[in-house]
C-alpha positions as CSV (number, residue, x, y, z in Angstrom):
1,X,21.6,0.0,11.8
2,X,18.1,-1.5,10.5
3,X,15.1,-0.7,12.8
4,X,12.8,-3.8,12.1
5,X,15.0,-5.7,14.9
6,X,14.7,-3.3,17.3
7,X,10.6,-1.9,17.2
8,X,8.1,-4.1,16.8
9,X,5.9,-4.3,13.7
10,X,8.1,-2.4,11.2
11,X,8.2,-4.8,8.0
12,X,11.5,-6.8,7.6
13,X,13.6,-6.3,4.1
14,X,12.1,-9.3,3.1
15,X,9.3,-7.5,2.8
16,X,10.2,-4.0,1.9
17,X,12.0,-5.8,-1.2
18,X,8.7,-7.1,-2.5
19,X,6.8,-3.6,-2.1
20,X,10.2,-2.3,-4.6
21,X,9.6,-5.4,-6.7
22,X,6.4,-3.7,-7.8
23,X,7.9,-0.5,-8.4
24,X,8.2,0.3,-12.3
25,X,11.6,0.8,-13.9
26,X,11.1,4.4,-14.6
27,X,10.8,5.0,-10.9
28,X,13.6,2.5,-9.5
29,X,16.0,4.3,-11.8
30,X,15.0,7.7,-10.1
31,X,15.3,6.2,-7.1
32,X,19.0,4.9,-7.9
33,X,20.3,8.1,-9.5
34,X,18.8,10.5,-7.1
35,X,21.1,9.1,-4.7
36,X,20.9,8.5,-1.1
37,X,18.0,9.8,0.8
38,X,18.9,13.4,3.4
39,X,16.7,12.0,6.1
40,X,18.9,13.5,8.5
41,X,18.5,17.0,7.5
42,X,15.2,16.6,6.4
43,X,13.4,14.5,9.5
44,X,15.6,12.7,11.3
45,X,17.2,10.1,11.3
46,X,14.3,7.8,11.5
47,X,11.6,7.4,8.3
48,X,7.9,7.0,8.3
49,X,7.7,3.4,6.5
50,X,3.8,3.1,8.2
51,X,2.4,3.4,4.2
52,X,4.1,0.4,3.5
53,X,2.1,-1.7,6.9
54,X,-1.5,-2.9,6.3
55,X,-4.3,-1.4,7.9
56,X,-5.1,-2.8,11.1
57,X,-8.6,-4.3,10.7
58,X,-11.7,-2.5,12.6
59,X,-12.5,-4.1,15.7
60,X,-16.2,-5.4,15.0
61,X,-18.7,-4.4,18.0
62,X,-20.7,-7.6,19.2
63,X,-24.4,-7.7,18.1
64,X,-26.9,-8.8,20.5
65,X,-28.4,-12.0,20.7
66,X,-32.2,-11.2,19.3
67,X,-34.6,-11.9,21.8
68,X,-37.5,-14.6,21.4
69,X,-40.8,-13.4,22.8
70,X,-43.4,-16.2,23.7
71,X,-46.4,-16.3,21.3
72,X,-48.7,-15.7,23.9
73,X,-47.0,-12.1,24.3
74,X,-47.3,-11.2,20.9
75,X,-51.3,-10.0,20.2
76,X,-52.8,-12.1,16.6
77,X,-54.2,-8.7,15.3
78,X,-51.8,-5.5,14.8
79,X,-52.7,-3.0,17.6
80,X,-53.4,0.6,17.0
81,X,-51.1,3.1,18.8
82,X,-52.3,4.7,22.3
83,X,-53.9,8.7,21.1
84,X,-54.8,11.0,23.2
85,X,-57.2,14.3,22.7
86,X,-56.5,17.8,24.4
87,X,-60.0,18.9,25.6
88,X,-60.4,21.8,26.8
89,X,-62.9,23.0,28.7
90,X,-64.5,26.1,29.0
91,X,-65.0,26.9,32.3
């Protein structure tokens, strides 16, 4: 029996016919005479069709709302970073 109606998010035939639709004929007709697929021996009796899924989309990390600062806060002229000196003394 199909798996699509019994997990969720595994693509119908609907639309595993339109990813074969794009298939060329060369490979369709080695698909067709190399017969029937050993899944069973090979990995089960289930397949890995996730290739054929689209990528789920990133999730996209909220940005910040920018903060306004009052004019008053900001100073007219560009201010020069705090130094400091090491003095040593010679005692």
């Amino acid at each position: 029996s199909r798996l699509a109606p019994r997990l969720n998010g595994l693509p119908d035939d609907a639309t595993l016919r339109a990813h074969l639709e794009q298939l060329t004929g060369p490979t369709l007709h080695t698909l067709l005479v190399s017969g029937a697929w050993d899944t069973g021996n090979v990995g089960g009796e289930e397949v890995d069709v996730e290739w054929l899924l689209a990528e789920p989309e990133a999730p996209v990390a909220p940005q910040p709302e920018p903060r306004r600062v009052p004019a008053w806060v900001t100073p007219a002229e560009p201010v020069e970073p705090y130094k400091t000196e090491l003095v040593l003394s010679s005692r």
